[in-house]
N, C-alpha and C positions, 0 to 999 in steps of 0.2 A: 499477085494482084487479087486472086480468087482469096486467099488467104484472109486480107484487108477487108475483103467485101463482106466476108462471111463474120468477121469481127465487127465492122460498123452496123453489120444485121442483129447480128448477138446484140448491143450496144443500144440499139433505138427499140428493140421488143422490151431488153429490160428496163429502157427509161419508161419506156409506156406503160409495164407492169409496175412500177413504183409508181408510178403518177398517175394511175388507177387506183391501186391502194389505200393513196395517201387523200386521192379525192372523196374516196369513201367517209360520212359521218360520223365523227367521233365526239360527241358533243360535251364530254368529261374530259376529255384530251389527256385521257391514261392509255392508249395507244390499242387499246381494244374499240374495235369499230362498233359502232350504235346497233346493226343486223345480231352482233355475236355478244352483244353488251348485256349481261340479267340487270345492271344496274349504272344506266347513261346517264345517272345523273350524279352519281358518285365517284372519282377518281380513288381508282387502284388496279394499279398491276398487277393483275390477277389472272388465271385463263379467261374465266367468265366475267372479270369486270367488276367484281362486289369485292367487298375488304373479305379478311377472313371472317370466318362465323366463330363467336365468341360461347365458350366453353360455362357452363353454369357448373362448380365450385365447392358448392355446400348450401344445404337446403335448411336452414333453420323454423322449426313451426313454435311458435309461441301462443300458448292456448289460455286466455284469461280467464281465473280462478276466482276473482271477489266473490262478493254474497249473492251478487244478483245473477252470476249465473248459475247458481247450484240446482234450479231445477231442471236444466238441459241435461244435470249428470246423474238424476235421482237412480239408485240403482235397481229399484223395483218397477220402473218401468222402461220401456222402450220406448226411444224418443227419434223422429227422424237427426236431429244433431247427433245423434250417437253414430249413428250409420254412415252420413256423410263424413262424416269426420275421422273413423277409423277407416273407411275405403280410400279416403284422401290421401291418406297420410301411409297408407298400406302400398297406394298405386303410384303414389310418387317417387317413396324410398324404393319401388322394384324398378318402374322404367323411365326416372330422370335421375333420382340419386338418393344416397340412403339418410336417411332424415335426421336430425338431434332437435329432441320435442324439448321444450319447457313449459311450467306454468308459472303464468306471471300476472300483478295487479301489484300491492304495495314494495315488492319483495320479486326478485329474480328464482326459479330452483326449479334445475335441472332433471329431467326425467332419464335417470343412467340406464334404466332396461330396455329389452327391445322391442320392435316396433307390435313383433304377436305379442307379447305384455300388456304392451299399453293398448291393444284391441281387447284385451282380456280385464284388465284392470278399468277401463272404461265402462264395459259393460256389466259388469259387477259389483264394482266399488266405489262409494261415494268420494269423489275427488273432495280432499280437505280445502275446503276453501281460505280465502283469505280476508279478511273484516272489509276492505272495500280499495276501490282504486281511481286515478284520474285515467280518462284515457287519454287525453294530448299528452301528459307525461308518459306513455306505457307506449303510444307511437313515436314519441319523439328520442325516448329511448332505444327502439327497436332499428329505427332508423340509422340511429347513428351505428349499432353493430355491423349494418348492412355494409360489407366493404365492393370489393371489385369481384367480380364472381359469385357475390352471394344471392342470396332469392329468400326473403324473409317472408313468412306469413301469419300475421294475426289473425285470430279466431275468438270473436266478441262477440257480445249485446251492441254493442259500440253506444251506451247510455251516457252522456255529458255528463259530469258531478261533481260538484267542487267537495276537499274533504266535511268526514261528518259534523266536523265541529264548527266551522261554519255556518253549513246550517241547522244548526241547535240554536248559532248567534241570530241568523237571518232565515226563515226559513222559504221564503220568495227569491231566495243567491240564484240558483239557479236556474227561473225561469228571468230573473233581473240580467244576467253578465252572462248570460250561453250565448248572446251573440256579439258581446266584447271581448271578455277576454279570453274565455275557451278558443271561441272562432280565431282570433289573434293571434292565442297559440297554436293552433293545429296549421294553419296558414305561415308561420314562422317555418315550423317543420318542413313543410312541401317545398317552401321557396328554396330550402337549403340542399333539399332533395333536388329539385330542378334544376339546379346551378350545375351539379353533378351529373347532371345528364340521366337521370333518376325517374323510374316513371311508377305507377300504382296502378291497380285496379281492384275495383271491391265487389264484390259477388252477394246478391243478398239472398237469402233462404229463411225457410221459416219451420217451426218446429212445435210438436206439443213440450210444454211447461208443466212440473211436476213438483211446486218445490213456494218459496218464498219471493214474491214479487215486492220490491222499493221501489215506492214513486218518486218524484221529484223534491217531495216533503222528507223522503225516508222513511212513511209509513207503510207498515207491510202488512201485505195481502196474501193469504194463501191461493193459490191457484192448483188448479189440476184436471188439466188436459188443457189449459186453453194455448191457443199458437201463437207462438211469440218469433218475432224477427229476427234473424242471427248473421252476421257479416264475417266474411272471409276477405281479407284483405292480404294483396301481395305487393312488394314492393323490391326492387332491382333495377339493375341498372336499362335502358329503353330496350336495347338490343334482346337481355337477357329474359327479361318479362314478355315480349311479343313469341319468343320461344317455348318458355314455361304456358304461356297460357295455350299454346296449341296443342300442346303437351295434357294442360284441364280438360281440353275439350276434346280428346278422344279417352278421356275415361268416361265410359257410360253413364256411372251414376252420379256424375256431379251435372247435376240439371240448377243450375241459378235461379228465381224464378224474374232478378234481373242483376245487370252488372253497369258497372263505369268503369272506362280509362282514360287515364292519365299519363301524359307526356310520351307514350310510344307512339302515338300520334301525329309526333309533332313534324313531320317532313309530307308535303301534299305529294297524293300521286301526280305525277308529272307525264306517266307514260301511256302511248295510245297507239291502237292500230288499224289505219283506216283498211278496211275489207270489201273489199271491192265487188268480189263475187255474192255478197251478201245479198244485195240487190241494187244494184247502181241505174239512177236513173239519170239523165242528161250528158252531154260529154263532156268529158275530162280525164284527166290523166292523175297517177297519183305520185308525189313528189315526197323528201326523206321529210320537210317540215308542214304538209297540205296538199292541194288541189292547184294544177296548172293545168291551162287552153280549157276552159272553163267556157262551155259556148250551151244554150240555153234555148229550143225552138220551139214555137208555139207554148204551149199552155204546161209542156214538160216541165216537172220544176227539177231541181239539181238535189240528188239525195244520194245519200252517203251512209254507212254505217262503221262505228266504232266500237272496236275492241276494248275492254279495262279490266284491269285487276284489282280489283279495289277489296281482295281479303283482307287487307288491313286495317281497313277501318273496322270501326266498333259494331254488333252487329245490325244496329238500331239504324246505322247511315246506310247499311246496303241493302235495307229494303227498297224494295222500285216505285211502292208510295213515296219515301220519305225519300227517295233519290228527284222524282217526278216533280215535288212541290217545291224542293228545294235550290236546285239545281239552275244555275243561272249561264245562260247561252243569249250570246249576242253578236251584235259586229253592226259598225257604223253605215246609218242609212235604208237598212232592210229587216225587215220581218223573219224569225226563222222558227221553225218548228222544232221541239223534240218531244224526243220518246223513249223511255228505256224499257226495253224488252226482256224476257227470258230468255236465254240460250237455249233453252227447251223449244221454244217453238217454232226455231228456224231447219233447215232441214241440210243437217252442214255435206249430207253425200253431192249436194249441189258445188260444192265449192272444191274445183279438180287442183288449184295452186295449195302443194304442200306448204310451203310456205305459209300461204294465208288460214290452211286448216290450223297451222302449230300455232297461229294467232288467235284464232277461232277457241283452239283448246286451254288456252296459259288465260282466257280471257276471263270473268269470273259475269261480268256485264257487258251488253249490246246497248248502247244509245245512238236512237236514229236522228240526222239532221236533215233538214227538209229544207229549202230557200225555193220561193216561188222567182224570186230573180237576184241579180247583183245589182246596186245603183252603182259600184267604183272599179273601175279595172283590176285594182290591187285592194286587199280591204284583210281584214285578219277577224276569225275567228276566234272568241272569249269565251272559255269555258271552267267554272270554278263550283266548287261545293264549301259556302260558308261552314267553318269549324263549328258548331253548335254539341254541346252536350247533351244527353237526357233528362228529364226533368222527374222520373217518376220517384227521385228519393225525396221530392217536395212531399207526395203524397204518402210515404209511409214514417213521415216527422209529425210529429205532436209536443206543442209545449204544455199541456193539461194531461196528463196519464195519470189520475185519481181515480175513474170510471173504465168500467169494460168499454161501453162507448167510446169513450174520449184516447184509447188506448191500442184499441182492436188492428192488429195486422200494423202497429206505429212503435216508431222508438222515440224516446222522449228526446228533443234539439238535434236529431240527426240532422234536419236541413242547414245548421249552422256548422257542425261538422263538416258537412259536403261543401258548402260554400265555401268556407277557410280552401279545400285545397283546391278547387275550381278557380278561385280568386290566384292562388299561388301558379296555376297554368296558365294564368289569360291566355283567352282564345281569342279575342278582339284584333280583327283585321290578319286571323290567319284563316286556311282553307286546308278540306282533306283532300280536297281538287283542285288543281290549276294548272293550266296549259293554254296553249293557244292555235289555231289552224291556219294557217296562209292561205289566201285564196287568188288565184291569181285570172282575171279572163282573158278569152282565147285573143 
């Protein structure tokens, strides 16, 4: 009888232990619970919950050779292009992977030496250039090399130009069709890129010029010293490009002086951690999807703080202005406040629940909610960050580059450039934020 008893005891601890478990939130229903999830909103059987992390392959740098960059290479001077570009290309082959350079504009041709060579050969010897190039064809080309594993990077003027002989016919072609058919074609590329699951980003820098400038006409100007704009473009598959770029950005001297990205973007953060010991004011309780027994006295309003990781976005979205003006928080019938804060300025030896420190610490942003009351018993919390991209390549586009003025610090139809692949990402009705908060009163 003792025997039985101690079995039907065994028997209803371990139903209750499964039926503990199993009540636990899994919100990807990969069998990893939401607490032990790095990624609840992705199904995979994983320890942690996130797919495996995808391996980068082969790093090909394709470096554009036409006429119009020959004064980046002049070899009697020192140019900052020279330096970024052989530190690039130095720090990439040691700690992501070892590099195969080419130079390219009409014609493909491979750089066989190594990568100290071509830090030697660079700063010494005038790259032979090549009579001229389009760049839609020399991206849409590079693209297609780009397979599964790969990480391709262009290094241009990134100057629009239809061939020379064109404009010999017309010589207005290219401020007339930079925003038809160029932009058509580059927009063609990116859409084919994005299907693929393909993302880009382009880095811009600027550099003294030493060498032969061609306007839009093809009449040239000798220059010497003056600074001229130069782009680094990367291109991979989303996964692998959000890895190489973190990879950019602990080599010290690639300072951008701005960047865009494309299609790694493209999944909103979803994830958030309400913190309680932050500074919680009115009562409630917190729950795996909000705020339950929600009770509200006198003139106390209900405040709350959240945790976010939002390093993924670009870095233009995580600033706390542009998170601030952006940033749209609501819920039906009430007034709410927010705020995003520093992590800096909260004081975390306050906060005794491990747990909520290790949220405190994976967090990268604090945004404060404020509600002076609730009008509905039950109501839900809306919080989202419209996808918007940067605007500053509008400011460094010129369709007139005949004059230092009309040229200074601008690349001739880049904003048609940028548009084509902006246009190929539409961002219309997506967010780099979205979630929602349950609110429930007492």
């Amino acid at each position: 009888m003792k025997r039985v008893y101690l079995l039907t005891s065994l028997c209803f601890v371990l139903l209750i232990s499964i039926f503990s478990y199993c009540s636990e939130p899994d919100t990807d229903r990969d069998g990893v619970i939401d607490e032990n999830d790095a990624c609840p909103e992705v199904a995979a059987k994983t320890k942690n919950g996130c797919p495996e992390k995808k391996v980068i392959t082969d790093v090909k740098i394709f470096l554009e050779t036409s006429a119009s960059m020959g004064g980046y290479f002049n070899p009697t001077q020192s140019t900052e292009f020279k330096s970024v570009v052989t530190d690039l290309i130095s720090k990439v082959s040691q700690n992501v992977k070892p590099v195969r350079i080419a130079f390219i504009a009409e014609s493909t041709v491979r750089y066989n030496k190594s990568v100290s060579d071509f830090s030697k050969d660079i700063a010494t010897t005038s790259i032979t250039p090549q009579k001229s190039s389009q760049l839609h064809k020399i991206i849409d080309q590079i693209s297609a090399e780009t397979g599964k594993g790969n990480v391709s990077i262009l290094i241009s003027d990134c100057i629009l130009s239809f061939p020379d002989k064109d404009i010999k016919n017309n010589s207005e072609i290219n401020r007339i069709q930079a925003n038809l058919a160029l932009k058509g074609d580059i927009y063609n590329t990116f859409s084919k890129l994005k299907k693929k699951h393909y993302g880009a980003s382009v880095y811009a820098f600027t550099s003294e010029f030493f060498g032969t400038y061609y306007d839009y006409q093809n009449v040239k100007t000798r220059l010497r010293g003056e600074s001229r704009p130069f782009y680094i473009w990367v291109i991979g598959e989303n996964d692998l490009l959000t890895q190489f770029n973190l990879a950019l950005s602990d080599i010290s001297t690639f300072k951008p002086e701005k960047a865009l990205h494309f299609g790694s973007n493209e999944k909103p953060v979803v994830r958030y951690n309400i913190i309680p010991q932050l500074g919680k004011k009115g009562q409630w309780s917190k729950t795996p999807d909000g705020l339950e027994d929600i009770e509200l006295k006198g003139k106390e309003p209900l405040q709350f703080f959240i945790g976010l990781d939002l390093a993924q976005l670009p870095v233009y979205a995580q600033d706390l202005n542009y998170l601030q003006k952006n940033i749209r928080v609501s819920t039906a019938g009430t007034p709410v406040k927010h705020l995003f804060r520093k992590k800096e300025s909260f004081d975390k030896s306050k906060i005794k629940s491990q747990p909520q420190l290790k949220q405190f610490q994976n967090a990268s942003h604090i945004l404060m909610i404020e509600m002076a009351n609730l009008s509905m018993s039950e109501s839900q919390l809306r919080i989202s960050l419209p996808m918007k991209y940067d605007t500053w390549y509008k400011d460094w586009s010129t369709m007139n580059d005949k004059t230092i003025g009309s040229r200074e610090h601008k690349t001739f139809a880049l904003q048609h450039l940028i548009d084509g692949v902006l246009e190929a990402y539409d961002s219309r009705n997506k967010e780099f934020i979205k979630f929602s908060i349950n609110l429930t009163k007492d």
